[in-house]
Structure formats: structure tokens, C-alpha cells
C-alpha positions in Angstrom: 0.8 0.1 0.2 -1.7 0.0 -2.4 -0.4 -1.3 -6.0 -2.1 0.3 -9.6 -1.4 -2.6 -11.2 -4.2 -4.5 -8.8 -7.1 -3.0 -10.6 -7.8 -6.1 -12.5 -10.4 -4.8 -15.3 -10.8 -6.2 -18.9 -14.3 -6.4 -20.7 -15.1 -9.5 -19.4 -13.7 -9.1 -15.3 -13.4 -12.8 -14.5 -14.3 -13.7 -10.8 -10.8 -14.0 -9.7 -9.8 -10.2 -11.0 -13.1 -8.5 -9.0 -12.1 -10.7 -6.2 -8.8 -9.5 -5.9 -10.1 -5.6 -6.7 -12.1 -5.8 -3.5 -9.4 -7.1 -1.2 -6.8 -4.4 -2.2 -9.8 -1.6 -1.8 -11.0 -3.7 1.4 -7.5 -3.3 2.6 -7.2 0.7 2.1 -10.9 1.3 3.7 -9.3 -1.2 7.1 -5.9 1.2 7.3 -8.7 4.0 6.8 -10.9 3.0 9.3 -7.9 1.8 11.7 -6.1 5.4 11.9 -9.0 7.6 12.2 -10.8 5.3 14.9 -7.5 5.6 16.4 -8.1 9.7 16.4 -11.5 10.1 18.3 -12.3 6.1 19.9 -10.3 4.1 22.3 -9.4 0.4 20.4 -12.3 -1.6 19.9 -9.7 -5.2 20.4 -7.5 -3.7 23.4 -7.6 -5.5 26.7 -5.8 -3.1 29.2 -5.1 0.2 28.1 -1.2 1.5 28.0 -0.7 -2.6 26.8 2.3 -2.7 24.1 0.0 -5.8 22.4 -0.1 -6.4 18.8 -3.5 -4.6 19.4 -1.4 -1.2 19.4 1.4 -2.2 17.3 -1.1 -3.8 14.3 -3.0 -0.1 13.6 -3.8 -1.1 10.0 -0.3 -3.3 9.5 -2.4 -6.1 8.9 -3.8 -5.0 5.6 -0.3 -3.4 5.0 0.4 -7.3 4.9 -1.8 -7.8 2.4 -0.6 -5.0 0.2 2.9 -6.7 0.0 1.3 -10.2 -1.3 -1.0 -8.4 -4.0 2.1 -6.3 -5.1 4.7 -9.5 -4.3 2.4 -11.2 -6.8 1.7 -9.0 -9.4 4.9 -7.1 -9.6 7.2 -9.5 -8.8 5.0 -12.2 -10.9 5.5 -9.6 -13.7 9.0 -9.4 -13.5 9.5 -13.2 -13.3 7.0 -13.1 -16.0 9.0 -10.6 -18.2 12.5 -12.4 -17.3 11.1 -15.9 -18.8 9.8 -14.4 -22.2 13.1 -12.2 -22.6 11.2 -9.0 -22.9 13.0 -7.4 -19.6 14.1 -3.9 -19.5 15.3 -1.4 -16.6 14.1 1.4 -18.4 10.9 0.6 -19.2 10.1 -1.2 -15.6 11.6 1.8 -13.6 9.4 4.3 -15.6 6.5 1.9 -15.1 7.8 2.0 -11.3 8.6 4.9 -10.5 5.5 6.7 -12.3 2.7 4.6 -10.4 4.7 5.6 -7.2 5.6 9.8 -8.0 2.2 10.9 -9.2 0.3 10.4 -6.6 3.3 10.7 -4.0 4.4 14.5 -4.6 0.9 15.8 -5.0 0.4 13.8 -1.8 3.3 15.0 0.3 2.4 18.7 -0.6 -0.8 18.6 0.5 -0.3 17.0 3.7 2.6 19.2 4.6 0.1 22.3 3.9 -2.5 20.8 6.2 -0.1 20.0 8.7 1.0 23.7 8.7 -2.2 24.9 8.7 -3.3 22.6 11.9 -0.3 23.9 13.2 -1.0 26.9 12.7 -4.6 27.4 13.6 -4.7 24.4 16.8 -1.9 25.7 18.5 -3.5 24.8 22.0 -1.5 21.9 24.1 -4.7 20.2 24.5 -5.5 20.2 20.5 -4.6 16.7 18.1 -1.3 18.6 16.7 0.2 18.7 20.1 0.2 14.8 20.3 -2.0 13.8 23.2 -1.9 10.5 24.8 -4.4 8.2 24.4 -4.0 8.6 21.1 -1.3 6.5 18.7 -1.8 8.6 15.2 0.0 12.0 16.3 3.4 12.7 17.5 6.0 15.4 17.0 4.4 17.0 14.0 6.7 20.1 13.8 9.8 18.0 13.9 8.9 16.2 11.0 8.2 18.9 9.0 11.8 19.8 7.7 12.4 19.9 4.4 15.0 16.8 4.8 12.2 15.0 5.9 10.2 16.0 3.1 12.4 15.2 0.7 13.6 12.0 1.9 10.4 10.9 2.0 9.7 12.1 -1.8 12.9 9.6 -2.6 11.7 6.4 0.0 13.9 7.4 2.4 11.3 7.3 5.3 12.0 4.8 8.2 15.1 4.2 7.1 16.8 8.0 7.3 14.4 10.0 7.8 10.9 9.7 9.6 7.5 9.8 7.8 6.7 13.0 7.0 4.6 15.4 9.4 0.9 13.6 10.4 0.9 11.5 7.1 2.6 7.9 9.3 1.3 6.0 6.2 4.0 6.6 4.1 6.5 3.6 5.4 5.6 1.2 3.6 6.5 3.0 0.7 10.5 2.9 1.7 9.8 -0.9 1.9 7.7 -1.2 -1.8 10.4 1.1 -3.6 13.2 -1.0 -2.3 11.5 -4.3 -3.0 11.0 -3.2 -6.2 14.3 -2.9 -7.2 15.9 -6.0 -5.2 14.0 -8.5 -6.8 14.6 -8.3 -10.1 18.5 -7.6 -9.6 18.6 -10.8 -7.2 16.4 -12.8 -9.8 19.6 -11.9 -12.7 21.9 -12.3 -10.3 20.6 -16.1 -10.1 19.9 -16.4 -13.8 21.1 -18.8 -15.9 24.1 -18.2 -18.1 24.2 -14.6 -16.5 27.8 -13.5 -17.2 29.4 -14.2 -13.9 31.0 -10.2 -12.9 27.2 -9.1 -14.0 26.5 -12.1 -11.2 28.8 -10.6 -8.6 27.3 -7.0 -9.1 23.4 -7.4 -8.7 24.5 -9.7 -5.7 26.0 -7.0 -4.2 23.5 -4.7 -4.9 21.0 -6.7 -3.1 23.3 -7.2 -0.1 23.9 -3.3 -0.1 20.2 -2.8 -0.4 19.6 -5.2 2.7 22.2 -3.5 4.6 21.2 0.0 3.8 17.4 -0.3 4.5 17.9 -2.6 7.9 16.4 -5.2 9.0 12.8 -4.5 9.6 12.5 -3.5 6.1 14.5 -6.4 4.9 12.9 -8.9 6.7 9.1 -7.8 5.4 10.8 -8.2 2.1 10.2 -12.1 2.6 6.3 -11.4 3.1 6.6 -9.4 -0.3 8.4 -12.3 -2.2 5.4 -14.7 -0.9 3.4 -13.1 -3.4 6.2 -12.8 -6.0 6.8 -17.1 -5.4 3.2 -17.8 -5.4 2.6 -16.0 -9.5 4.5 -19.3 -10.2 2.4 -21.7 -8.1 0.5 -23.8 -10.8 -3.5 -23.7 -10.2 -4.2 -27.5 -9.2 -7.7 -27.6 -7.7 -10.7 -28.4 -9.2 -13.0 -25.3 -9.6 -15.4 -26.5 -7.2 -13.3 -27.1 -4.6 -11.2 -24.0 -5.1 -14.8 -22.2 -5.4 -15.9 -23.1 -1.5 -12.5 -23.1 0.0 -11.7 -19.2 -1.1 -14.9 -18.4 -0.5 -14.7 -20.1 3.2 -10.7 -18.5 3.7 -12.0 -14.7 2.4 -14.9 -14.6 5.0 -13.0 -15.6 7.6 -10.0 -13.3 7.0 -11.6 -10.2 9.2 -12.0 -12.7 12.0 -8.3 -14.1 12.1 -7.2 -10.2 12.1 -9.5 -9.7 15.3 -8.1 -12.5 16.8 -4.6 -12.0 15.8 -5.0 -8.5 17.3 -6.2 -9.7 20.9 -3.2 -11.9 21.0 -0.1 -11.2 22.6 2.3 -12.1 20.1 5.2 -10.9 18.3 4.8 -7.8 15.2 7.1 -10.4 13.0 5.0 -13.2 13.8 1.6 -11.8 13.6 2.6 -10.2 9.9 3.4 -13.7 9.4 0.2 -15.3 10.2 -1.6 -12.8 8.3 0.7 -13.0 5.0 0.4 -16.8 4.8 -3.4 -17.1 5.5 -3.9 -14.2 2.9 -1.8 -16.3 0.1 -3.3 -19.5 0.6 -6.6 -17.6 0.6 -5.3 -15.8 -2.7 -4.0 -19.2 -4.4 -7.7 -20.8 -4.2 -9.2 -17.0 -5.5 -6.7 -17.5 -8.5 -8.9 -20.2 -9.4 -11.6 -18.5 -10.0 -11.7 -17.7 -14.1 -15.3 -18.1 -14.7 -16.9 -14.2 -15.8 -18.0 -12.4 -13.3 -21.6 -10.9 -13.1 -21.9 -7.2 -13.1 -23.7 -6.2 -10.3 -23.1 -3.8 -6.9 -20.0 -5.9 -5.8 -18.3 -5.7 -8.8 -18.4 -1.8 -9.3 -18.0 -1.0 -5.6 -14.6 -3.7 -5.8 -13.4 -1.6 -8.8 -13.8 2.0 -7.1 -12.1 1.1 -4.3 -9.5 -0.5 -6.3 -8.9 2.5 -8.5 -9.1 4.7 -5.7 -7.1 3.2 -2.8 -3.4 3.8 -3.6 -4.7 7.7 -3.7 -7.1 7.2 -0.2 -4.0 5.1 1.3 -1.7 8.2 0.6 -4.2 11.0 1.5 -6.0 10.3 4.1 -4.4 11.0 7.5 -3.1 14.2 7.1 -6.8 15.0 6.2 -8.5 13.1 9.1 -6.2 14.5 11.6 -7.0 18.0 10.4 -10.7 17.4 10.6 -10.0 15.8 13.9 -8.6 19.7 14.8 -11.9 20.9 14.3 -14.3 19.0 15.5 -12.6 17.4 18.4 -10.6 20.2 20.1 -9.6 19.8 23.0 -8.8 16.2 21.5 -10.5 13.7 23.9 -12.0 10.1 23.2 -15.4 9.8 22.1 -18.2 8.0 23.7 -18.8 4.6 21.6 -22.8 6.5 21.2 -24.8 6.3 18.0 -24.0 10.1 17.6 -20.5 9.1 17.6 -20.5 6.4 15.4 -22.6 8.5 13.2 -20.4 11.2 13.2 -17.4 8.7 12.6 -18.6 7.3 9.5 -19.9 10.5 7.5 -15.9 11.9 8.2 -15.0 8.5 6.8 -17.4 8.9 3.9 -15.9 12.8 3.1 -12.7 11.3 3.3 -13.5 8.8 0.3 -14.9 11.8 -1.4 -11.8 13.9 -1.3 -9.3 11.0 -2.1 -11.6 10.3 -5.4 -11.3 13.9 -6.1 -7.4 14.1 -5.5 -7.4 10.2 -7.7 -9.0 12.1 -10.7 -6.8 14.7 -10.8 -3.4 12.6 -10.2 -3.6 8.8 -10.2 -6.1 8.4 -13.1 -3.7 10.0 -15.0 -0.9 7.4 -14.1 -1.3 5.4 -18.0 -1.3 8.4 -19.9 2.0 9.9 -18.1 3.6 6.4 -18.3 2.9 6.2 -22.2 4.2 9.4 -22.7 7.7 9.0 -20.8 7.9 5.8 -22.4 7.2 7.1 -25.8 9.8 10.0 -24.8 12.5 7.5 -24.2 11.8 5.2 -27.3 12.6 8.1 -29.5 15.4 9.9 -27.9 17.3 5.9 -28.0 16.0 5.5 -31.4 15.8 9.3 -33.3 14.6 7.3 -36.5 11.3 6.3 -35.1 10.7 10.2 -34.7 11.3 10.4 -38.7 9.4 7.6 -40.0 7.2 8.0 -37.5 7.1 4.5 -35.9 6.3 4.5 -32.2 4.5 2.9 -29.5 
């Protein structure tokens, strides 16, 4: 899932920073792309259709993977960060947390529960998207995960792990796995610290292990791809600019190609997440390199849109597309891989980038000034004399 915190802009955006911006937004435009070819093409990588391959199981997963090694390193760097300079604090990290994931999240579930019963409502036809067709992978049991449970347990990161993802939007998993990561690092890193006091020890250990056990495995074991990123914030940067220029630069371009291949391959989900994680860190450890200003140009700006915007296009999108699907492609059958097709594929692409920028304006870009505000809330309720001298953040 798509992290805030990866839109890396200052005044002077070094290369590293726009670099980064256009492999989180590159990420959210592949899951994009992914679900909705799934909704009107057969798979462009499948060899026999019906096949259980990594082709079918991989819809997007790949650039799931490299979600959890941006946010591995940037969270979890920050927290490591935050632990050696003695600045840590619960408060202030779940507020930071939980308000990056919540604003975008609620607005996000309500709308794609009133599409969902609206496509419901309107497509009611056994041959329509809503009904689940085969062929397709995106759609299936809509009405069933439509309870308000399911709903709710996916407002508190529940999904996949006691509830299922809620109605069309199947995006939402990886924010059970994000949430949970989020809090079991930093309680296993003070578990381990140094001089911790040792029943202090005991408890964050067993909070982990409760964590691990409560979530299961799938989600536990992707929390090792997550702590690649976390590990690799305290990699020292070793190679010479020059070298570190041509090898990222070499590793990014052919990053689209190893997921193509990775995809026609018959191997195990675990393994193939694991390929993919590993090449994307080394890839990101020579890209670190890279501190020299950047130039403003097309690439820069389009890198910082898509970076702004993705945690917002990740959320929104489906739920959308599969409506739009309703109406244009009822009874649902797959199209013709024809120029008209195509054609007709990317401008519903290109409206649904519209609309998530629209919904990102009206939620997500309003993440900082929510954060400040809670923050600011808390500061003064713990401390009531900063309200009268009038000291705050």
C-alpha cells in the first residue's frame, strides 16, 4: 500500500527523492492497470487459461512488494531513526500513523460501499460484472461482503485476517498487513533495546508474538519483506557516485522486465514476492546514492503527482472501475485486444486518475494539516500551561 511519507519534496528535490516519488506512483498506476485489465482483457503474461501460475496469483502483488520496501524503509527507517536520537513517542507516531491511514480510508470505504450498492442495484443481471463471472479474477461475492462487520473490520485493519476486504474494493489487504507492521516493529525494536527494563522487555515481546499469532502467517511472513526496507535505512551508502549512477539506473529499467518474467514463471507466491523485494532493495540501495539536485523538468512533476496521488488512486480505484465496467461492458465478456479496445481501456484509466486526484484534494492533501492539529490537541491537553502562555507547536 502506498505510504504519504514517500513523497520526497524539498526545494531542492535531489535525484534520489524524484527517483523514489516515481517508483511509488509507478507502483499504484501497475496495481491500476493490473485490476482493471483484469475487468475487460484476458492476461497479457498467461500461458493456458484456468492455470493457478503466479500469472493469476501476482494481479498487482508485485508492486504491493514494492510498497512494503518504500514504507519498510521510510517508516521503519524513521522509527529506528527516532529510537537512536531519543525523540520516540507512541503518541505522536500513532497520530502520525493512524492519520495517514484514516483519512483517506473512511472516505474511501464509504464511497465504494455506495457504488457497490448502486452496481448492485442497477446490474442486477447474472451475466453483469457484480454477479462475478468467470474469466474474470477482480469480482466475487459482492453482496456478502457488504455487511456492516465487514465494513467495519475493514475500517480497524481487520481485513484478511477476520473479515474479508470489503465489497469490490480487493485492494484493501495490504492495509491489515501495513497497520500491523506498523506497530510490531517498533515494540520488537524496545523489546531488543539496550538497557530496556527487562518486564518492559517481556511485554513488547509478547506483544509481537500475539501480533504474529493473531494476524497468521501470510501476513506475518510479508512482515520480513517490510523489515527489508526498515534494515536497509541503516545500510551505509558505499559506492562511488558513478558507479551507483549506472548500476540504479541499469537495476530500475530492468525492473518491469523481471516482473514479466517472474509472472510467466511457475513458481511459488512466497518466492516470487521474494525475488521482487530483493531486486527492488538492491535497486533502491544504489538510487539512495543519488544526492546530486535534480532538474525540473516533465519527469520530475509527473513523479511528484503520482506520488501525491497514489495512496488515494490505490484506495479508490476498483470499486470505481468495476462500476464503470457495469456500464460499458454488460453483459461482462472479454474484450478484443483491438485498437478500439485499447483506446477505450486507457481513457477509463485516465478518468480514473482524474477522480482519485479529485477525491486526494478533498481527503489526503489534507493529511499534514489534520496531523498538526491532533498533535497540537494532544500537546495541550498533557500540558494545560502551554494553552496559557501560549507555547505550542
Amino acid at each position: 500500500m502506498p505510504n504519504k511519507e514517500l513523497n520526497l519534496n524539498t526545494g531542492d528535490t535531489a535525484v534520489s527523492s524524484v527517483h523514489l516519488n516515481a517508483m511509488r506512483g509507478g507502483a499504484a498506476l501497475v496495481v491500476l492497470l493490473g485490476h482493471t485489465r483484469g475487468l475487460f482483457f484476458s492476461s497479457l503474461t498467461e500461458t493456458q487459461a484456468g492455470t493457478t501460475s503466479i500469472s493469476r496469483i501476482l494481479i498487482g502483488d508485485e508492486a504491493v512488494m514494492v510498497f512494503f520496501v518504500l514504507s519498510g524503509y521510510l517508516v521503519g527507517g524513521g522509527v529506528i531513526k527516532a529510537l537512536r536520537q531519543g525523540t520516540w513517542s507512541w503518541r505522536s507516531y500513532l497520530i502520525k500513523r493512524l492519520t495517514r491511514l484514516w483519512i483517506v480510508l473512511i472516505p474511501a470505504l464509504l464511497l465504494g460501499t455506495a457504488l457497490d450498492y448502486v452496481g448492485l442495484h442497477f446490474f442486477t443481471a447474472p451475466t453483469a460484472i457484480y454477479a462475478g463471472p468467470p474469466q474474470q479474477s477482480e469480482v466475487r461475492d459482492v453482496s456478502r461482503k457488504l455487511s456492516l462487520p465487514v465494513i467495519a473490520g475493514n475500517a480497524v485493519f481487520l481485513q484478511s485476517i477476520l473479515v474479508s476486504t470489503a465489497g469490490t474494493n480487493n485492494s484493501l489487504w495490504s492495509l491489515a498487513n501495513e497497520f500491523w507492521y506498523y506497530i510490531a516493529f517498533p515494540a520488537l525494536l524496545l523489546a531488543l533495546r539496550k538497557k530496556q527494563k527487562s518486564w518492559l522487555r517481556c511485554g513488547y515481546l509478547l506483544a509481537v508474538l500475539a501480533i504474529a499469532l493473531f494476524v497468521g502467517k501470510s501476513i506475518s511472513m510479508l512482515f520480513f519483506i517490510w523489515g527489508l526496507g526498515a534494515l536497509l535505512a541503516t545500510v551505509p551508502l558505499l559506492a562511488p557516485r558513478g558507479t551507483a549512477k549506472i548500476i540504479s539506473g541499469c537495476l530500475l529499467l530492468s525492473l518491469p522486465f523481471l516482473f514479466v518474467v517472474i509472472r510467466r514463471l511457475s513458481l511459488p507466491k512466497y518466492e516470487a514476492e521474494w525475488i521482487v523485494a530483493l531486486s527492488f532493495a538492491v535497486a533502491l540501495y544504489f538510487v539512495l546514492h543519488r544526492t546530486e539536485k535534480a532538474r525540473r523538468g516533465l519527469y520530475q512533476s509527473l513523479a511528484s503527482f503520482f506520488s501525491r496521488t497514489s495512496y488515494t488512486l490505490y484506495l479508490v480505484h476498483l470499486p470505481l472501475a468495476v462500476l464503470l465496467c457495469a456500464c460499458i461492458n454488460t453483459p461482462w465478456h472479454q474484450w478484443a485486444k483491438s485498437p478500439r479496445g485499447v483506446t477505450i481501456y486507457l481513457l477509463l484509466n485516465a478518468s480514473l486518475v482524474l477522480v482519485s486526484y479529485l477525491f486526494y484534494l478533498a481527503f489526503e492533501a489534507n493529511t499534514d494539516k489534520v496531523r498538526h492539529a491532533l498533535l497540537h490537541y494532544t500537546i495541550r491537553a498533557k500540558h494545560p500551561s502551554t494553552q496559557r502562555s501560549g507555547i505550542g507547536l
